[in-house]
N, C-alpha and C positions, 0 to 999 in steps of 0.2 A: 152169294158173296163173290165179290170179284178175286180172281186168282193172282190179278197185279195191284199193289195198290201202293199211289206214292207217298209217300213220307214228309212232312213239313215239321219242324222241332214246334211252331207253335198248335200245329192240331196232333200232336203224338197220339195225345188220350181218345180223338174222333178215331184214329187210325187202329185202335185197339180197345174195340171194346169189352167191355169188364163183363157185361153179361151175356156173351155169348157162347154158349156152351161148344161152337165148332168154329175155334177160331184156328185159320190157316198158321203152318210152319213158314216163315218167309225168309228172303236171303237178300243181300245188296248185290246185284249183278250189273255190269257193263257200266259205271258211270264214270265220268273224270273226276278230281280232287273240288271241283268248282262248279259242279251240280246235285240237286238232291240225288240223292239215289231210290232207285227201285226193288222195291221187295219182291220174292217169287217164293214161289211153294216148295216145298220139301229138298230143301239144301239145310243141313243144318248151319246156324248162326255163326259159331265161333270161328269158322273157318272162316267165312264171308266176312268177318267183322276182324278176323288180321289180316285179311287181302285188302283191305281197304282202309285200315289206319295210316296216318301219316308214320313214314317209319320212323324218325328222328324223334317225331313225341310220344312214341310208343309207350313211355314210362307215364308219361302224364296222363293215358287213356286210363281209364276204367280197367282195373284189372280181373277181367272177367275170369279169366282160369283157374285163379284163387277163390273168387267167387263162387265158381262152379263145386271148390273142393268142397266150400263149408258148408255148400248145401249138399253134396255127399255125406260129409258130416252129421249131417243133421239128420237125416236121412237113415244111417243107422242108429243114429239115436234114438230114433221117433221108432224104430222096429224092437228096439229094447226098452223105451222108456213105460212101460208098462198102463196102470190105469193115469190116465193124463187128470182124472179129479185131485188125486192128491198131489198136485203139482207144487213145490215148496216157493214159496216166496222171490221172488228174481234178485238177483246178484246188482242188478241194476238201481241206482240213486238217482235222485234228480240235483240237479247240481244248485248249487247256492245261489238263494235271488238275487244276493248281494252283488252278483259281478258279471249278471246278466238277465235280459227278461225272457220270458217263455211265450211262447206263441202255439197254442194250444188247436188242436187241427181238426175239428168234425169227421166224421165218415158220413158218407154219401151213399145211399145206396143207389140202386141203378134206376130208382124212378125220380130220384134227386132230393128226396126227405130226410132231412139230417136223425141220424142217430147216433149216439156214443161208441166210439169206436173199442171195443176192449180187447184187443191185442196188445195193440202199442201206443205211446205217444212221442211225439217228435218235436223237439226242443230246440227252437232259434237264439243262439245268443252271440252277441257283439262281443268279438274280441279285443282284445287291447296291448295296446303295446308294452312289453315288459318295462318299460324305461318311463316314458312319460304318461304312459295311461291313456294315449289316445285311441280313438276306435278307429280299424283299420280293416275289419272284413266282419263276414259272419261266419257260424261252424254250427254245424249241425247236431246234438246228440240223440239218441233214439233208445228210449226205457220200453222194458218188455214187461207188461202190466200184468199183475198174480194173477190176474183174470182170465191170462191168455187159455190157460188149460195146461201151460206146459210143465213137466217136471222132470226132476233128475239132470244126465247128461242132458237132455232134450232142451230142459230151461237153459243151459249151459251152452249147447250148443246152437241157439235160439239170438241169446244174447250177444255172441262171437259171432257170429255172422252179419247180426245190424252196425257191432261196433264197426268192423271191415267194411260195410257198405257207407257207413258214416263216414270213415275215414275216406273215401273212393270220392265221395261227395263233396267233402272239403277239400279234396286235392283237385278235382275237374275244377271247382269254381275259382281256385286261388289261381291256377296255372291260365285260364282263359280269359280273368279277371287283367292279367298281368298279361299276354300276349296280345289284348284289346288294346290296354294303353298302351303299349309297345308300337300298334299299328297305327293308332290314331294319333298317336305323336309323329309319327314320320310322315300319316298323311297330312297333318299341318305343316309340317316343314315343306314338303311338296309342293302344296299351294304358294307357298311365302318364293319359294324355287319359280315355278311358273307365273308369278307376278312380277319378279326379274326379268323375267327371260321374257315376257311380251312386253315390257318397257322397252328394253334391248334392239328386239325385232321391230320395233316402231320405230326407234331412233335410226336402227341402218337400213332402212324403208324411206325413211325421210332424206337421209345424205347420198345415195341412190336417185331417189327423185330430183332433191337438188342440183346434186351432179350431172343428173341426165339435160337438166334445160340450161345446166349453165356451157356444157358442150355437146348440145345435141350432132353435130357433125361429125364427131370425133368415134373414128372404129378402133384404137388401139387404147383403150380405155383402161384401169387397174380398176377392181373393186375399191367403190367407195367405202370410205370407214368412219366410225362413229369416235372423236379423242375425247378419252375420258383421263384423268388424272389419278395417279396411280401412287400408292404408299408401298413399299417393300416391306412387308410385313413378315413375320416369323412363322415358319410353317416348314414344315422336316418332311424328306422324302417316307420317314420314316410316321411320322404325325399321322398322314389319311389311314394307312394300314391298323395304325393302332386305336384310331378312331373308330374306325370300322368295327375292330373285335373289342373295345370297352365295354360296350352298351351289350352285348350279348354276353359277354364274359359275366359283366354284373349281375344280367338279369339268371345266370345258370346257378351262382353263386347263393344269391339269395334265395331262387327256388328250393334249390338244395338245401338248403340250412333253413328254410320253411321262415324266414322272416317277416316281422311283422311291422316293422318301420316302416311308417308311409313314405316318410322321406328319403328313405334309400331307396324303395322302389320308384320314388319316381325317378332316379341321380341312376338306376339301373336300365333304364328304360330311353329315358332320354340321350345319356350319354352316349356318344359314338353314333346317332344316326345323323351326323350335320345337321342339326335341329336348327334356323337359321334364327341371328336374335336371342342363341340361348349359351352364350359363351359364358360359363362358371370362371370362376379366381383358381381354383386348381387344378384343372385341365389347359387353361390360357398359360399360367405358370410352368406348367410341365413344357407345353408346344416350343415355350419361349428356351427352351435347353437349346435347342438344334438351332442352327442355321436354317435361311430358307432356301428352299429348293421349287418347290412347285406351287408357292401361295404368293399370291399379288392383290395387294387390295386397290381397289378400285373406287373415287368418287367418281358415278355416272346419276344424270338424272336426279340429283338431289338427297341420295343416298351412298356410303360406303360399304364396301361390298367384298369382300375375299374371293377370288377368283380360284379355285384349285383345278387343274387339269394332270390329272394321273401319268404318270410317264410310265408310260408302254409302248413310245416308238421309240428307233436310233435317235431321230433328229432331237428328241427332246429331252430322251438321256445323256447325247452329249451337252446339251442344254444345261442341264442340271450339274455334268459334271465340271464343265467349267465353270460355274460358277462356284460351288466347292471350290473347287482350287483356287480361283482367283478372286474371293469376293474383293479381299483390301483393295485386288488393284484395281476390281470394277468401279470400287466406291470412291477411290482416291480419283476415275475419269468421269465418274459422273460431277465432281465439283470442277476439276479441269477446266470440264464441259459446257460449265457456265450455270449449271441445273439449281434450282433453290435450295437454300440450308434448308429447309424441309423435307429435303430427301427425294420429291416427286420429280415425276416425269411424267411424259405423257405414252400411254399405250392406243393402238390402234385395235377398236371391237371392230371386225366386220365380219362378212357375214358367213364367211368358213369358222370363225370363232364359233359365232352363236349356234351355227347348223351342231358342231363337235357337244357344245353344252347342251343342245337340243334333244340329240342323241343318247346325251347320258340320264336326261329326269327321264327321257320315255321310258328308257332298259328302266329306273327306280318307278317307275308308276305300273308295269309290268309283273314286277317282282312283287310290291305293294297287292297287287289283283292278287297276284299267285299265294300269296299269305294268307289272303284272305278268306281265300277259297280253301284252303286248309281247314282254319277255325271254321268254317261252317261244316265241313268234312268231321272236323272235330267234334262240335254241337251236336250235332246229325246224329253221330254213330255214336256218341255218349249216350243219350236219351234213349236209342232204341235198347240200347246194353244193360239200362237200369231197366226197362220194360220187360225183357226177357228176364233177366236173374227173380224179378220179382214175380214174375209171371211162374216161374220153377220152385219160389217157395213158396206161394199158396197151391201146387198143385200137390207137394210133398207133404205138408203142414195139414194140407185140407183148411186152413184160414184164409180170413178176406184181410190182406195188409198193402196189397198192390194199389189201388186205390189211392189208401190214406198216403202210403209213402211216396207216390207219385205227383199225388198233389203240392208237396215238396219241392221235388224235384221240379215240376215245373215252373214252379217259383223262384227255382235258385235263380244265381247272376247268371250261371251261364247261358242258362233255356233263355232268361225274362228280358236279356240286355239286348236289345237292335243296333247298338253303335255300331258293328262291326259289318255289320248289314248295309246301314243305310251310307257309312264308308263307302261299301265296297262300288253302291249304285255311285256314288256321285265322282270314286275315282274312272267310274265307268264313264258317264256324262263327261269328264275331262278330259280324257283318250280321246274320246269323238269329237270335241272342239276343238281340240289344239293339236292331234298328232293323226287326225282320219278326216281330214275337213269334212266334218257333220254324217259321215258315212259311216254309218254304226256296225255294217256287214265287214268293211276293212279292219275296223276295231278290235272284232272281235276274233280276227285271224292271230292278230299278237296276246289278245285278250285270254280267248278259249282256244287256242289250236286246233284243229281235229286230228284224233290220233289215226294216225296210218293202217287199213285196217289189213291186217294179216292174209293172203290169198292162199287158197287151196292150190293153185296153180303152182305154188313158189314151192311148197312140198311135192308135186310131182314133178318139175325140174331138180330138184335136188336128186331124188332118186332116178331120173333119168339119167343125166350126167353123170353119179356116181357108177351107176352100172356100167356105164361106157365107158368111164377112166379105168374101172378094174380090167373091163376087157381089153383095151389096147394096151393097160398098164403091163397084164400079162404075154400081151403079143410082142410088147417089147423087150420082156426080160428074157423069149424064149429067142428071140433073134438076138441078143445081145451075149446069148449063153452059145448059140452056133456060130456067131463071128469069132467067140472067143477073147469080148471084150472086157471089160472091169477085172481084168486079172494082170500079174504081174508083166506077162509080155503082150498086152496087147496094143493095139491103134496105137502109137504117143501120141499124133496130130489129133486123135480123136480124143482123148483123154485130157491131152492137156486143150483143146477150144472149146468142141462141143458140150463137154462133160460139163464144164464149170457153168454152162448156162441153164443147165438141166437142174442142176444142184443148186443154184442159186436162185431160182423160180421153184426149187420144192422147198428149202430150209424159208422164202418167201410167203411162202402158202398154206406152209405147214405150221407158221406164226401166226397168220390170220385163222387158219381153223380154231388154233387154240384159243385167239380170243376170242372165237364165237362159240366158244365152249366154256370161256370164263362169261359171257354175257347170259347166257342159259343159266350158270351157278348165282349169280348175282341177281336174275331175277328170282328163280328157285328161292333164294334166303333173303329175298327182302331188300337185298341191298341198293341204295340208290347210286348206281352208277352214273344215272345221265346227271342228277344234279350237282355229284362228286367233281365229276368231268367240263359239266356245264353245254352238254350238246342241247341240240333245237328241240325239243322234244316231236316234233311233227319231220323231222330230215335224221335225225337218227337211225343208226342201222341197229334191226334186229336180228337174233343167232341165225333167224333161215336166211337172212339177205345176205350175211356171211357167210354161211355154208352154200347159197349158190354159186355166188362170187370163186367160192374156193374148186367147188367140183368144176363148174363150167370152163374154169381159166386152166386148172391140170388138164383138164378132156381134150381142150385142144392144145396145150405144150407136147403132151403125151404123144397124140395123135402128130404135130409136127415131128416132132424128134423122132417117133417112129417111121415117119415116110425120110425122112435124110437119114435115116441108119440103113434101111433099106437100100437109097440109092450108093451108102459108102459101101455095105456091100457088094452092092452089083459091080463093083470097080468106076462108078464116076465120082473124082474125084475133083472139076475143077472150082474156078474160083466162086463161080456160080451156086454150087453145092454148097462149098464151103461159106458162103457167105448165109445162107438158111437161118441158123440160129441167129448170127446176129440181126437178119430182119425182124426175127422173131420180138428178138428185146426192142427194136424200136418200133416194132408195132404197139408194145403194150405201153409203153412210154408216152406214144402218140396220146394212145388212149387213157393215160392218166392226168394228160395236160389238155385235155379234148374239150374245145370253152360250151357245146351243146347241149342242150340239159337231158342227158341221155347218159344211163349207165351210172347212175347213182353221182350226179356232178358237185353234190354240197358234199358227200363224204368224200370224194376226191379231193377235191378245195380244200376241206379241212383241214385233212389229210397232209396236203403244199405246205399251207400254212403252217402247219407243226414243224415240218422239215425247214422252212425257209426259219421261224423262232429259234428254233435249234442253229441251224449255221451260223446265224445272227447273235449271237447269244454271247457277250451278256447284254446288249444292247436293247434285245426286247423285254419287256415286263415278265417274268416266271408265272405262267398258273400250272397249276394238277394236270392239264393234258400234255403241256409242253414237258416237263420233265418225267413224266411215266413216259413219254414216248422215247426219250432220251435213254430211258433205263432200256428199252425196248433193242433202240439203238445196243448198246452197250454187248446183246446178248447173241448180236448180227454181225459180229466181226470179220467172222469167213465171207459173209454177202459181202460187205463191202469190198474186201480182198477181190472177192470173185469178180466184182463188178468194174473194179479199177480195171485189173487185168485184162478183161474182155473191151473198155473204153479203149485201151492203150492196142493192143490188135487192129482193131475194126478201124480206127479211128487214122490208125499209121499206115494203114491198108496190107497187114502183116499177112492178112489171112489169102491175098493174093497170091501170096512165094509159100503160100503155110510155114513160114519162118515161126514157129511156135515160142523161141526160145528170147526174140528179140526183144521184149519189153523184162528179160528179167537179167540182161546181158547189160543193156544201158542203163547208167547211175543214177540217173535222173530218175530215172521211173523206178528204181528200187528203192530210193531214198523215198519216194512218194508212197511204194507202196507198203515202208516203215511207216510211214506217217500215219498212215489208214490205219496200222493197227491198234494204236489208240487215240485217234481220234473221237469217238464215240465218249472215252472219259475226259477228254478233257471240254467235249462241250460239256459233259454233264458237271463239270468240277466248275465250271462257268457261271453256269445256272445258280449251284449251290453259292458261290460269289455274289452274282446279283440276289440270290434271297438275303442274305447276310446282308448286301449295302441297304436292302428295303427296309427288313425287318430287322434288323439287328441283331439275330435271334446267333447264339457262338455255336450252337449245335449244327446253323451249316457250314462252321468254318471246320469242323469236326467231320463233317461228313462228306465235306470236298477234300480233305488226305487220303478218306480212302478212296478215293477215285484218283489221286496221286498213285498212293499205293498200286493199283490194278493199272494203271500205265507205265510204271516200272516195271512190273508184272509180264505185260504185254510185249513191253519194249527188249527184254531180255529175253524172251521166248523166239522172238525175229533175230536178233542178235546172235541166238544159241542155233538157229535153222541156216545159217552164215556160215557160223564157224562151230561143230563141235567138237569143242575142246573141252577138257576136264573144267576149266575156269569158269568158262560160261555157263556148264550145266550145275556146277556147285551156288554161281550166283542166282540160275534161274528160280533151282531149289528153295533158297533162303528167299529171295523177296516174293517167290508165287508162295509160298507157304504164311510167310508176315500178311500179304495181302489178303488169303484168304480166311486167316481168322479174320480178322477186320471185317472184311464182308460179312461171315456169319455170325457175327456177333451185329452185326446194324441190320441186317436180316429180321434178327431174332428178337433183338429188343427193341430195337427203333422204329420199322419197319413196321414187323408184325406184330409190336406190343407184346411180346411174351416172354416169359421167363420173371416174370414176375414173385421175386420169394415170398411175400409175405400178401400175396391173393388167396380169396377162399378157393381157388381152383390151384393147386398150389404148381409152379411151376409153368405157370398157364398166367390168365388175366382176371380179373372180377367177371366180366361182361363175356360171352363167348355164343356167338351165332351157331354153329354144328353142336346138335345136341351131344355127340361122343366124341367124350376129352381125346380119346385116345387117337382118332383123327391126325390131333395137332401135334401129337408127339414121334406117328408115322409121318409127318410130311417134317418136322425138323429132321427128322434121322434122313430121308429122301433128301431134302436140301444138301446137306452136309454132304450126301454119297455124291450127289450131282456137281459142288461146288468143287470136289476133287478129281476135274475133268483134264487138267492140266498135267497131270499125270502122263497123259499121253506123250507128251513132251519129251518124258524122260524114258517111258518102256518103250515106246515105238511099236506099239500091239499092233498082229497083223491077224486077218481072220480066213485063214487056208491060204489060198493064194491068191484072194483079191488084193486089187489096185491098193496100196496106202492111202490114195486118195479117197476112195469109197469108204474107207476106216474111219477118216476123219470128215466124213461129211455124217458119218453115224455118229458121232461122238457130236460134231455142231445142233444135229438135231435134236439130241439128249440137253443141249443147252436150252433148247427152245423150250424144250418143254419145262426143264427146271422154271423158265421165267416168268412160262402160262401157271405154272401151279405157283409160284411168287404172286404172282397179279391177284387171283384170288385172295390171299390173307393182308395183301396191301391194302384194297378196297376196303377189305373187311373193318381193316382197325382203322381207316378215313372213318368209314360210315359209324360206325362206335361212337368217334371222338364228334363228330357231328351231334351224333344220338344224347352225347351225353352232355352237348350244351344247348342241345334244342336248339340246333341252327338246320331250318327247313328251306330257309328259302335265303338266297345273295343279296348282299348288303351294299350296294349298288354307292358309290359316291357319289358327293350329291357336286355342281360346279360352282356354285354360291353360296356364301357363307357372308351373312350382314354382320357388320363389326358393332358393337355398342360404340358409343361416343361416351368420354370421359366425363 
């Protein structure tokens, strides 16, 4: 027998056969979410089969560990249940024919000749809706027949373990049932989207051509464009967003509450994915509340058509926001204007429109695949889950019931339905036509990524460079303890130039370690960071490409800083020397804006990109990476200090005269360098701004005061560093104190979801990742001791007779780490709330939306 063997959901039962007395232990190893996977020898299952559930439907999977207890269960029942002849009667009824039929199941022995199966039998019947009586699924029950041999606890615990797998049965097929129409409704919308969108591209194909022969001579040309006529229709900045989470909201809602209306599952299902052609009276109704902002309807080509395009640049948020402001006066010039009482005007499609719409159905037919590829993940590893548990109670039981109840199982919806299958080929055939012209190898680069495969190499650079930062790190502290430096009377030129550059590349570094020490915890528990985040899956960085990044880039700061402490000691002092560190920082600056694809250039890009959102802000659209980085920001305020500082030096050529004093002497640059000290909250209180004007949602207009709050905070602590006087240190007291309960309380409850009174985890939440509660009540007490860092403010702690400066870069770095242990329970309760609406994959907007006609 082969020691690999792969798995297909329709040959399960080839794949396992029933009479073989040496059938291998097998495991799922190495596969992605979007290929069968492979079984291997002696790994046990349960572990294999949670490394590879989808984490978000983890509730909908097969609950195999419960499974596993009952057959524990059973297990000592069957060691106590004594002579199994007088086994009493089973607990178990068959249920009334009156309100469903039975479907009665053969056994099969292994030469295929039917016999009577007297274990068990297994009951199909049509459920129905409580309301009007229609039928709406099937559900499985499973009677444990007197004949089994069982008795006592054993009958008892016999029965409780099929009802559990009954129930296991009925929830995979309802939840897969419902996640099938869910996809294959969006993939009809899809199609209806891509049959626009090559209208479109024929028409500005055609006025291109036209244009070209009607001025072939002509080099200073404008792209031609296709006028279509255009209705100002009703459509709220706020509308795509909430469209987006209806249709998931719904379908969580009714999974949960195990609903049996066909009609609200499909109103759950449909709803919110731009389903095109499928505009309901109550959802049109609601849209109609708001103004529009971002929806244009369009008569092109013989059809009307709504145009949505997401505002997530400047140009088009200021777009949207004059218009708010001035619809009356826009309306009152479009009649001015001469434009017909109908309202219309004409819009220009060409072909940067269509490319922008082009862009957005591929990202949704991507996502579409990536769904896909789940539920067959799903399928996959369900089937094998029922194969094993049933596999373990006839080995416990000594009974043949795997068979009978497998034959079942393969018959459910889940196993039997191909829709979601022959979906997924044909979203695959549509990729290749229209976004890989016919190159099904390009396709399948967006399609199936390949994951990055982890090198041995990157672990022995790690430990290389580590070794070497310790050693030079040491060789520096001992020259830096002979100069006689970081202490009260040492260097000033040195402490106040070099130092800050040192300090502000380790509190840098020492940020980035810690998130690659919350990307280790995150995979560790399952959590989906990259889809939380939304990175590439295949350009993603992982904790060792972070932790080389971190050792290699100290190895050699370490190593510079060490040779110019050197040379300060040997008494060369001039401008040349002094100029060292700041080459330093614009070497690595160079090399963060470095356009070659060398040194990891997407996560650098990235990277930009966050920082350029954030400046921009509220202008750019808010996601999850821009404002976690903003909190990140928040927790780097001595960086930026530091960083201003050394700009205004270098930059005024201060370090020429080692004039160290002159950028905190002129007003200008102290006023700037108040500035800096909260700026990081008020991008953040910006952010919370633009979520509030998207989503409407008051919780972030609640949670942009306390980023007020922590700027009063801020602003008075610079103020009190000015002048201290009794006034400012009493005011510092009273608003750093207001602000930081604020903070630990949005921390606590907002935040990391906890504190919850009336959770079965009391004082905690329902749901909780770390199996030991008490974890989460040492890292609030941690929180709290950390968040009272501002303290420092007012005792002025010194540590022997080092530099105060060195006090408070200990104390900045205490902050760092408060916000790597932050980031951990942030993620946590993202992935939760994800988890707990069964949202796996992004709800992509779709650009067209057909209007009905009246």
């Amino acid at each position: 027998m082969d020691t690999s063997t792969q798995v297909h959901a329709a040959h399960i039962s080839t794949a396992y056969p029933m009479a073989s007395s040496q059938t291998p232990r097998y495991q799922y190893h190495g596969c992605s979410e979007l290929q069968c996977c492979t079984l291997k020898p002696m790994v046990k299952f349960s572990k294999q089969f949670e490394g590879q559930l989808v984490p978000e439907w983890k509730e909908a999977f097969v609950d195999y560990w419960q499974l596993k207890k009952d057959i524990k269960n059973l297990q000592v029942a069957t060691g106590e249940g004594g002579d199994k002849a007088a086994a009493p009667p089973s607990q178990w009824q068959a249920p009334a024919a009156a309100s469903h039929w039975v479907m009665r199941l053969p056994f099969l022995n292994p030469h295929g000749h039917q016999k009577e199966n007297s274990v068990i039998q297994v009951h199909r019947k049509l459920a129905s809706s409580g309301n009007d009586g229609a039928v709406v699924g099937e559900v499985y029950e499973t009677v444990v027949l007197d004949t089994a041999g069982f008795a006592g606890a054993e009958a008892e615990a016999a029965s409780a373990f099929f009802q559990r797998l009954d129930e296991q049965l009925n929830k995979v097929n309802r939840f897969y049932e419902r996640k099938e129409r869910e996809f294959l409704d969006r993939g009809e919308s899809l199609r209806r989207q891509l049959q626009i969108l090559v209208e479109l591209k024929a028409a500005v194909t055609e006025a291109r051509r036209r244009a070209g022969s009607s001025a072939a001579g002509s080099t200073d040309q404008e792209d031609p464009s296709v006028s279509c006529s255009i209705l100002h229709g009703d459509q709220s900045l706020r509308g795509i967003t909430e469209q987006e989470q209806e249709g998931q909201e719904k379908f969580t809602k009714d999974y949960i509450a195990k609903s049996t209306d066909e009609g609200e599952d499909q109103l759950s299902i449909s709803g919110g994915l731009g389903n095109s052609g499928r505009i309901d009276k109550p959802r049109e109704e609601a849209a109609n509340k708001m103004r529009t902002l971002s929806g244009k309807e369009v008569t092109c080509q013989g059809r009307s058509v709504r145009i949505n395009i997401p505002i997530t640049t400047p140009s088009r948020t200021v777009i949207a926001i004059r218009e708010l402001l001035f619809d009356d006066m826009l309306s009152q010039s479009r009649k001015i204007g001469g434009i017909g009482g109908d309202g219309c005007e004409k819009l220009s499609i060409n072909k940067k429109k269509v490319h922008q719409a082009e862009k957005m159905i591929r990202g949704a037919l991507v996502e579409l695949y990536k769904g896909l590829g789940y539920l067959k993940t799903y399928r996959t590893l369900n089937m094998v889950a029922f194969v094993k548990i049933l596999k373990k109670f006839d080995k416990i039981t000594a009974k043949e019931v795997q068979t009978t109840y497998l034959k079942v199982v393969e018959s459910s919806y889940f196993n039997s339905s191909d829709k979601a299958i022959r979906l997924m080929d044909d979203v695959e055939e549509l990729f290749v036509r229209h976004f890989a012209t016919g190159d099904k190898r390009k396709a399948m680069k967006y399609l199936k990524p390949n994951q990055k495969e982890e090198s041995h190499a990157t672990t022995f650079f790690i430990g290389l460079f580590t070794g070497s930062f310790v050693a030079l790190f040491i060789g520096y502290c001992i020259m830096a303890h002979i100069a006689g430096m970081y202490t009260q009377q040492s260097n000033k030129v040195y402490m106040s130039t070099s130092y800050p550059v040192l300090s502000m590349f380790s509190l840098f570094f020492l940020h980035l370690f810690v998130y690659g020490c919350n990307i280790f915890m995150w995979r560790k528990t399952r959590i989906n960071y990259t889809f939380i985040f939304e990175f590439t899956p295949t350009k993603e960085l992982k904790y060792r490409d972070v932790f080389l990044i971190c050792t290699t880039s100290m190895t050699v700061i370490i190593g510079v800083m060490f040779a110019h402490l050197t040379l300060i000691v040997k008494g060369y002092s001039s401008s040349a020397v002094q100029a060292i560190p700041g080459c330093l920082l614009l070497v690595f600056s160079l090399i963060l804006v470095c356009p070659f694809k060398i040194l990891y250039r997407s996560s650098r890009y990235q990277f930009l990109r966050a920082i350029r959102n954030i400046i921009l802000t509220p202008f750019y659209k808010v996601v999850m990476v821009d404002f976690f980085m903003a909190d990140q920001l928040c927790s780097q305020v001595p960086l930026l200090r530091s960083l201003e500082y050394l700009a205004c030096y270098y930059i005024t050529s201060s370090y020429k005269t080692q004039d160290y004093g002159y950028c905190t002497r002129v007003k200008h640059f102290r006023d700037l360098a108040y500035a800096v000290s909260f700026l990081p909250y008020y991008w953040r209180a910006m952010q919370c701004a633009r979520r509030w004007f998207d989503e409407g949602d008051i919780n972030h207009i609640v949670n942009l005061g306390k980023y007020v709050s922590a700027m009063l905070a801020a602003g008075t602590k610079v103020a009190y560093e000015n002048d201290n006087s009794a006034g400012w240190l009493s005011l510092v007291v009273i608003v750093s104190s207001i602000a930081t309960i604020y903070q630990l309380y949005w921390d606590f409850v907002k935040d990391w979801g906890l504190l919850q009174f009336n959770s079965k985890n009391p004082w905690l939440r329902n749901d909780l990742i770390l199996k030991q509660k008490y974890i989460y009540f040492i890292s609030m007490g941690l929180n709290l001791l950390l968040r009272l860092a501002w303290l420092q403010t007012v005792i002025h702690p010194n540590i022997g007779s080092l530099d105060s400066r060195v006090t408070l870069f200990f104390l900045a770095a205490l902050e760092v780490i408060r916000r790597g242990h932050w980031n951990f329970y942030r993620l946590e309760n993202e992935h939760l709330n994800n988890a707990g609406k069964f949202r796996a994959v992004k709800v992509v907007p779709l650009p067209f939306h057909e209007v009905e006609e009246d």
